[in-house]
C-alpha positions in Angstrom: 0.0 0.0 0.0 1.6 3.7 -1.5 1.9 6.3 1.1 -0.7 9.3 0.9 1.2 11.9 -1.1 0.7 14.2 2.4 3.6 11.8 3.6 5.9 12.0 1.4 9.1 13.7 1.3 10.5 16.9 -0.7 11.4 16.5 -3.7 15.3 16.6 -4.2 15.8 16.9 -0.7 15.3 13.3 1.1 15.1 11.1 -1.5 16.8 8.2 -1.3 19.3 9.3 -4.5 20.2 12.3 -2.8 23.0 13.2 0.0 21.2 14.3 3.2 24.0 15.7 4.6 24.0 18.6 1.7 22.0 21.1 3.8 25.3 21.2 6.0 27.4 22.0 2.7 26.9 25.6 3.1 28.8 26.0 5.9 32.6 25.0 3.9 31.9 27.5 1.3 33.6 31.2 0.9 30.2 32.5 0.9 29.3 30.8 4.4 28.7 34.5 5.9 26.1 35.3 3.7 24.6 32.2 3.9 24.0 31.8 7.1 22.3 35.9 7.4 20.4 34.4 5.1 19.1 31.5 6.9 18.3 33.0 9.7 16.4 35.8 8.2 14.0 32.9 7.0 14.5 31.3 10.9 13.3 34.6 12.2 10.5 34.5 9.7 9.0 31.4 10.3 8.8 32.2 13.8 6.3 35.3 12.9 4.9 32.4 10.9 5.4 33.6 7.6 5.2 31.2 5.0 7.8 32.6 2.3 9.8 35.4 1.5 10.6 36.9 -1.6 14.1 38.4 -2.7 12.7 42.2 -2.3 11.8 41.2 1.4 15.2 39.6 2.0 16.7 43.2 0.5 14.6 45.5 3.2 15.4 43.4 5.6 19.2 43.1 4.9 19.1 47.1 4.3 17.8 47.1 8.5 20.7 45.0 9.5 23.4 47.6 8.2 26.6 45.8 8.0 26.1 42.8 5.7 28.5 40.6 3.8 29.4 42.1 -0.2 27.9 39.3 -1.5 24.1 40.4 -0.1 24.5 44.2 -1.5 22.4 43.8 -4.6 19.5 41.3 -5.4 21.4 39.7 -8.6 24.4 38.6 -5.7 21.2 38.0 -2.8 19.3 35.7 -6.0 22.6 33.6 -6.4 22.7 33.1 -3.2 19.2 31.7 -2.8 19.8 29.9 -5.7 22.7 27.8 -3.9 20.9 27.3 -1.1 17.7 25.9 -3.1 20.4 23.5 -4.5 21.2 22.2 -1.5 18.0 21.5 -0.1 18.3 24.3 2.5 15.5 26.3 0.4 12.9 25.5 -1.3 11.2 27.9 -4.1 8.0 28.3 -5.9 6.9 30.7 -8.9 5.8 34.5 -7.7 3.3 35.1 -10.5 0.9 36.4 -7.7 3.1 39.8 -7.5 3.9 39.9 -11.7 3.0 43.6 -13.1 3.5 43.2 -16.6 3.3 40.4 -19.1 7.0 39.8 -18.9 7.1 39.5 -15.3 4.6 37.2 -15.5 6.0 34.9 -18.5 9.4 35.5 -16.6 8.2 35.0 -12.8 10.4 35.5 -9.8 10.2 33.1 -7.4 9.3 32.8 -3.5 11.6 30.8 -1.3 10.8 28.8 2.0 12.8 26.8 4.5 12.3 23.0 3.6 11.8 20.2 6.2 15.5 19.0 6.0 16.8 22.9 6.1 14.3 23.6 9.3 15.9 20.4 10.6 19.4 21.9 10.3 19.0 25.1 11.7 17.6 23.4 14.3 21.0 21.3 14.7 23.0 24.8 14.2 20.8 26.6 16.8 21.3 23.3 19.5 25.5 23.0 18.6 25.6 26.7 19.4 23.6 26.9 22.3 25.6 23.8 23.9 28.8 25.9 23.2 28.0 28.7 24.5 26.6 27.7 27.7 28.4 27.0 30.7 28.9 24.0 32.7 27.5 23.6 36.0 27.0 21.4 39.0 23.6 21.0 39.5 22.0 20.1 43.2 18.6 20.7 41.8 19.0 18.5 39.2 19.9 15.7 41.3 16.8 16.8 43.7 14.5 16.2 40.6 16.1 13.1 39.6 15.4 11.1 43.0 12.0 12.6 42.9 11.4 11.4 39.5 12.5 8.1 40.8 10.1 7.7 43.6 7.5 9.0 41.9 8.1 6.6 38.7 8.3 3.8 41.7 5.2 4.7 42.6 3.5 4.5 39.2 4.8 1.3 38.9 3.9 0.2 42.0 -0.4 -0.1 41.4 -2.0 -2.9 40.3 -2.7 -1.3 36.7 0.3 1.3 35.9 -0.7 4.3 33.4 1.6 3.7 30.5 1.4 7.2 29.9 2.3 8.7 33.6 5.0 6.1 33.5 6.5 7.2 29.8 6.0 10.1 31.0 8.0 9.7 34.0 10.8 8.1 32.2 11.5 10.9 29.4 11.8 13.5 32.4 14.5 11.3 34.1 16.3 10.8 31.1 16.3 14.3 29.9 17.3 15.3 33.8 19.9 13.0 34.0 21.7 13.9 30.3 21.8 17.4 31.6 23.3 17.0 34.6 25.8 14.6 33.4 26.6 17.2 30.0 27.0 20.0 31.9 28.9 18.6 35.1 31.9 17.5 32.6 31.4 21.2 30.7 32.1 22.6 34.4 35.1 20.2 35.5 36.7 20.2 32.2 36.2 24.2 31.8 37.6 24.1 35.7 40.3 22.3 35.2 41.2 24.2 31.9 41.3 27.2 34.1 43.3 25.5 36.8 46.1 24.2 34.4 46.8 27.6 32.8 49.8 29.1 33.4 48.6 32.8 33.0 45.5 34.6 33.8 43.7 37.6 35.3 44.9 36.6 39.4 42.8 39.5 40.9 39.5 37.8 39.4 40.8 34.7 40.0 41.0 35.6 43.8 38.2 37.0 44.0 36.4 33.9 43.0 38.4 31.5 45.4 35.6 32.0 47.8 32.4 31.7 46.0 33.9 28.9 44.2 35.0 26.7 47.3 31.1 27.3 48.7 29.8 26.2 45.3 31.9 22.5 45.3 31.6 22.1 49.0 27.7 22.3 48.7 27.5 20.3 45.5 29.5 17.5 47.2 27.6 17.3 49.9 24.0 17.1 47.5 25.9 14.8 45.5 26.9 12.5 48.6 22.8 12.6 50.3 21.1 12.0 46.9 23.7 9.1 46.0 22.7 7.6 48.8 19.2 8.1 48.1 18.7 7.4 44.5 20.8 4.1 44.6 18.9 3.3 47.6 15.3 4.0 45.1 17.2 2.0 42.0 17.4 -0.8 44.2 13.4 -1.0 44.8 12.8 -1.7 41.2 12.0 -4.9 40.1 12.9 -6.5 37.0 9.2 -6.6 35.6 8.9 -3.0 36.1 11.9 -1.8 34.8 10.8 -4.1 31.7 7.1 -2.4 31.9 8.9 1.0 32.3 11.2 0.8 29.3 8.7 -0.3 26.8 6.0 1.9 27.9 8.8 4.6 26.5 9.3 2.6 23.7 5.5 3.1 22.9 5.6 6.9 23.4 8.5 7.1 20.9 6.3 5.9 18.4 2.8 7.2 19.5 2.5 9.9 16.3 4.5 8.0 13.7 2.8 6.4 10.8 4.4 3.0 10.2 6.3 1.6 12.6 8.3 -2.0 12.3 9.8 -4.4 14.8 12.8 -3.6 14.3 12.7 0.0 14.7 10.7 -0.7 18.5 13.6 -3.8 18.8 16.5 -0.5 18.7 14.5 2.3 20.7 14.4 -0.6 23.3 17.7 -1.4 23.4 18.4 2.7 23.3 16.4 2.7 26.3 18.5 -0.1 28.0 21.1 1.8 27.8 20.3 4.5 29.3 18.7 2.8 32.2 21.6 0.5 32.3 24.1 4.1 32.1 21.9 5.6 35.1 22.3 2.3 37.3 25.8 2.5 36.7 26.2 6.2 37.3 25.3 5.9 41.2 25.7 2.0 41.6 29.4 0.9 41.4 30.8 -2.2 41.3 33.4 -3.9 43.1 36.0 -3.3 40.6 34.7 -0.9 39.1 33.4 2.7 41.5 30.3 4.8 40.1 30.3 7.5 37.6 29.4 10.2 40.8 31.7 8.9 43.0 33.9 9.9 40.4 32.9 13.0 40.6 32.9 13.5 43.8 36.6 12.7 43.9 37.2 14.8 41.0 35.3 17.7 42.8 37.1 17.5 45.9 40.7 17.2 44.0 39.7 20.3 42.5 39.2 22.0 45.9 42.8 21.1 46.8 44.5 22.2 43.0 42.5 25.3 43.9 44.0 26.0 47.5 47.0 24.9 46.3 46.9 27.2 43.1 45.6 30.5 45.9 48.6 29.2 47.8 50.8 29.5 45.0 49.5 33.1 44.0 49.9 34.2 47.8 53.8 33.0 47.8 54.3 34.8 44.6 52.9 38.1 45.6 54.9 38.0 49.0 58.2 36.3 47.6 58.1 38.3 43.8 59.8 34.5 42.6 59.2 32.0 41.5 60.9 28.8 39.3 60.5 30.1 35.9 61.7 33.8 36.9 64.5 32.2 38.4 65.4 29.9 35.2 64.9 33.2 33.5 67.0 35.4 35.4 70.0 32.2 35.3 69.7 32.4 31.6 70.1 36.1 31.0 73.4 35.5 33.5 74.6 33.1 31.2 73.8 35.6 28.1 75.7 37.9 29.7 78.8 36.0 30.7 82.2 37.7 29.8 84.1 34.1 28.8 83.7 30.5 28.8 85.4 30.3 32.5 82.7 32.1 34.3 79.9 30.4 32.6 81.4 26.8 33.8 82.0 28.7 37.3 78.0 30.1 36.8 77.1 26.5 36.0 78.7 25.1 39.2 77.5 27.3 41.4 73.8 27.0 40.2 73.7 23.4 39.5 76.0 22.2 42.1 77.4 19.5 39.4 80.5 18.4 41.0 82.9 15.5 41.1 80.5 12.6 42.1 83.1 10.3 45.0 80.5 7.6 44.1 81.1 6.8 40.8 83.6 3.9 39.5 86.9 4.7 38.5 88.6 1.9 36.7 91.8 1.4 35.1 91.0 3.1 31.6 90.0 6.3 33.6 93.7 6.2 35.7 95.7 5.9 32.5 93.4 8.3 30.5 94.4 11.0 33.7 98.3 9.9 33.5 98.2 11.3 30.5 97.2 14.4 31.1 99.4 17.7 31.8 99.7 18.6 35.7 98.6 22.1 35.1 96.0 20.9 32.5 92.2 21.7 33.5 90.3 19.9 30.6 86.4 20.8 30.4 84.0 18.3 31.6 82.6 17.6 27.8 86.6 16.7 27.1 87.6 14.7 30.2 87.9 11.1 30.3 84.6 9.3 31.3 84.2 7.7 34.3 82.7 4.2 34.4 79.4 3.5 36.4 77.8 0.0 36.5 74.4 -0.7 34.5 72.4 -0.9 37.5 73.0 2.7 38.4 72.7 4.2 34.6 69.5 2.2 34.7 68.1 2.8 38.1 70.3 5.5 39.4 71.5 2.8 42.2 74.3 -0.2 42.8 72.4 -3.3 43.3 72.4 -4.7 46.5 73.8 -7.6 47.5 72.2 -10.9 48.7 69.2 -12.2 48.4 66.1 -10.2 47.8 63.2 -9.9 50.2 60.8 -12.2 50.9 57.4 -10.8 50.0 54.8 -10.0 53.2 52.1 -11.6 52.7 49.2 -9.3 54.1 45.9 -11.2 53.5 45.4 -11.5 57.1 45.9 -7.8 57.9 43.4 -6.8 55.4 41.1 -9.2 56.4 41.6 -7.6 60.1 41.1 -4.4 58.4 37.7 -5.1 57.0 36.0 -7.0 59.6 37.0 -4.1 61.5 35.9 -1.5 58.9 32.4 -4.0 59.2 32.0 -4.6 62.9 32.4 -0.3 63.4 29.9 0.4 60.6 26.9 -2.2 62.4 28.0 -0.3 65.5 27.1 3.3 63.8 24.1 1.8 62.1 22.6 0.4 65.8 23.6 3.7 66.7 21.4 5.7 64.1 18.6 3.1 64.6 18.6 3.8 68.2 18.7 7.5 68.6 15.9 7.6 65.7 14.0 5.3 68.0 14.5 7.9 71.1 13.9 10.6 69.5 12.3 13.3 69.6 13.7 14.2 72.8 15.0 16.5 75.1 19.2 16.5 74.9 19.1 16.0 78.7 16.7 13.1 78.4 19.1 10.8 76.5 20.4 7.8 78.5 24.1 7.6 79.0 25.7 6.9 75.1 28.8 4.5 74.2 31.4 5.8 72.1 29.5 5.3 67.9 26.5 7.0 69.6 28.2 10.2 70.7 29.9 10.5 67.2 26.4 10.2 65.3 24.4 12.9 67.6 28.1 15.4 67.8 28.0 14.8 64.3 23.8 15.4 63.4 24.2 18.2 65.5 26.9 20.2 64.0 25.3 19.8 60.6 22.4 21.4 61.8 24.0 24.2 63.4 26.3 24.9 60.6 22.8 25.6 58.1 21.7 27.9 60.9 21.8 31.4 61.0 22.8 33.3 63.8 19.2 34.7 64.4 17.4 31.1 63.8 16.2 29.1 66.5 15.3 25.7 64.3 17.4 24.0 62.0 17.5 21.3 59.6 20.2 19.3 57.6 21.3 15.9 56.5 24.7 14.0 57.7 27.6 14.3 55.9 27.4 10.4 55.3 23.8 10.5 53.9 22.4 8.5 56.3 19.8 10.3 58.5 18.0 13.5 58.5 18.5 15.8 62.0 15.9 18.6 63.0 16.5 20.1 65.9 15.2 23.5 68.6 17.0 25.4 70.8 15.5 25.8 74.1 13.4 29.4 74.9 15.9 30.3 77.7 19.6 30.3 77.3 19.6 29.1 81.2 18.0 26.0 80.1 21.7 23.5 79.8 21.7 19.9 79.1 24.4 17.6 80.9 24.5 14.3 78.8 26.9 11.9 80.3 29.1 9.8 77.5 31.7 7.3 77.2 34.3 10.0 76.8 32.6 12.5 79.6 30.2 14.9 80.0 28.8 17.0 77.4 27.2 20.1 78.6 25.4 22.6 76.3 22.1 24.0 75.4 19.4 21.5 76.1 18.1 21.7 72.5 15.2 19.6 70.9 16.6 17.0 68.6 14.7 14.9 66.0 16.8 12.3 64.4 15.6 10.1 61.2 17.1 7.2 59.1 17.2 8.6 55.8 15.1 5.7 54.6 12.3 6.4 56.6 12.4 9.7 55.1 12.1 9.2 51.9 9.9 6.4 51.7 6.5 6.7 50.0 3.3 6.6 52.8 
């Protein structure tokens, strides 16, 4: 069964016969200036919704934008162009008899020129390469914030008796548009950073004066980055294979919701397009044993970038309050050098800079003694004419004698890292009783707690200075999340400043404000009711 003519393609511009790359041909050309005023003169038109232009339109316009390229400056060189661009496929044109005002014009029409499907499509392309130049990288806590939520909300789709396909496409097309942004412009913002950190030069006073707001901006990120790790690995996990299967077809059937004819093996590659990006995401916050996840990557990246920075302020500081630094001094050497009166003081120069003296511990064999005998008593050679002295392949190789003897036995220390990680274990159950416990007490008083070992007074010390450090000094609540991700704190101070807590510990008495605390496991949290 033929197509309905609606359906098909331009003429000469998708056909099968033809290049479909030849609407990007304009861009190699001399002309490429003119062509692309052009272009976006019709862009600019079809978003006022005009249908076509003519060559006297293109002219007024041109004349508003003043400075145009030479080639635009008359309508013979502005036809020529349009002519080009019809030949590409960019354009397409149709016969201006409408306008004709004598019997010439109208047995020798002009023509009318519109952008065709495949030249929309490229602009389009243009428009989206340009934009993702131009814009700059960033780290984005909200768009991790709407990823989780998207998560638990796709969860909960899934999670009726009878999902809506449509919610659940839906739902799936936001996380994967989310997650593509965060992930483009997170390596735009590290690569540009650490474009920035690795250049030698540079404006230092702007530099300086972004140290500040830039350290806030990576601290905060890391810590998002850390809490909603924890909690979208923690919603990835609740996912079952059948609805992950449900999930990704039910996108599969969006894709194709408006297209005409569809075949199995175009839904067979969408699918597997869509397994790939679920099976990236999974991978992006779940690692594996040999292999960490994408944002823990990050992280580490992020936090290395906080020490090149301090390390590159450092740097500036040492310079402005020393005036020196390795290449001035290398500089300042070589115009020493340049400057030398004779070949004497250079080598003197050279010795006192370098410090390249006789070396005691090098060989001296026969060949060298007879190769000195030979010499005059008063004769200084220079070290490129002297005779060689003879060192043994183990130190031209390794800059060392070999040693003598047998080597080392090697330790083997499978039993200390075993030690090491049932220790690592038994003090993480410790910290998660600990968390489960104080969630269970609270909330509560801080002088109503019971006596706490040594994991339980590192989780509340450590819930409560998160909360404080969110707090302004004029706030009398506060809320945060643990550096570790794994509970939420909330927590009052008391109405009178006389009001003080003593809570005794394994390590003493803590005495302080006898706040209000609230303490929840993360999981509780963020569960669904």
């Amino acid at each position: 069964m033929e197509k309905p003519s609606q359906f098909l393609p331009e003429k000469g511009v998708e056909s099968e016969d033809c290049d479909l790359y030849r609407v990007f041909q304009h861009l190699g050309t001399p002309k490429t200036s003119a062509y692309r005023i052009i272009l976006r003169l019709f862009v600019a038109a079809k978003e006022r919704f005009e249908i076509a232009l003519r060559p006297g339109d293109l002219m007024i316009q041109l004349a508003e934008l003043g400075e145009i390229a030479p080639e635009l400056r008359d309508e013979e060189g502005l036809t020529s162009c349009l002519e080009s661009l019809r030949d590409w496929g960019n354009l397409t044109a149709t016969r201006d008899v409408v306008s004709a005002k004598s019997i010439e014009e109208y047995l020798h029409p002009k023509y009318m020129y519109q952008m065709s499907k495949a030249g929309e499509l490229a602009e389009r392309a243009l428009a989206a390469y340009e934009d993702s130049l131009s814009r700059p990288g960033e780290l984005s806590a909200s768009a991790l914030r709407e990823i989780a939520e998207t998560l638990d909300e796709l969860l909960r789709l899934l999670e009726v008796a009878v999902p809506d396909e449509s919610k659940v496409a839906k739902a799936m097309e936001d996380l994967v548009s989310r997650f593509d942004s965060l992930v483009a412009r997170a390596q735009t913002f590290m690569g540009g950073l650490q474009r920035e950190m690795d250049r030698p030069g540079g404006n230092e006073t702007s530099f300086l004066g972004l140290k500040e707001e830039l350290l806030r901006y990576l601290e905060r990120f890391i810590k998002e980055l850390l809490t909603a790790t924890y909690r979208i690995r923690h919603s990835l996990e609740k996912f079952s294979d059948f609805q992950i299967e449900f999930a990704l077809k039910s996108a599969v059937s969006r894709e194709f919701a408006e297209v005409l004819s569809v075949d199995d093996h175009m839904r067979l590659r969408s699918l597997r397009s869509w397994q790939e990006r679920w099976r990236g995401l999974k991978g992006w916050f779940i690692g594996r044993p040999d292999q960490p996840a994408q944002s823990e990557r990050l992280r580490l990246r992020a936090v290395d970038s906080i020490t090149a920075l301090l390390e590159r302020v450092r740097r500036m500081h040492d310079q402005r309050a020393n005036r020196t630094d390795r290449s001035t001094d290398f500089l300042t050497l070589a115009r020493w050098f340049a400057e030398a009166p004779d070949e004497i003081t250079m080598h003197r120069l050279w010795r006192s800079a370098f410090a390249l003296n006789s070396a005691r511990h090098l060989r001296v064999n026969a060949t060298t003694l007879q190769a000195w005998a030979k010499l005059d008593d008063g004769e200084r050679p220079v070290w490129e004419e002297a005779p060689p002295y003879i060192i043994t392949i183990s130190q031209w190789s390794r800059g060392r004698s070999g040693q003598i003897g047998k080597p080392p036995k090697i330790v083997d220390r499978t039993a200390a890292r075993e030690a090491l990680r049932a220790k690592a274990h038994a003090e993480g159950l410790a910290l998660q009783r600990s968390r489960q416990n104080l969630a269970k007490n609270t909330p509560c008083l801080l002088a109503e707690l019971s006596e706490l070992d040594a994991p339980a007074f590192e989780v509340l010390l450590d819930a409560i200075s998160e909360a404080f450090a969110n707090m302004k000094p004029e706030d009398v609540r506060g809320e945060a999340t643990t550096a570790d991700g794994e509970m939420n704190v909330t927590l009052e101070l008391p109405a009178s400043r006389q009001d003080i807590a003593h809570l005794r510990t394994h390590e003493g008495i803590l005495t302080g404000p006898n706040i209000k605390i609230t303490l929840r496991l993360t999981d509780e949290v963020t569960s669904p009711l």
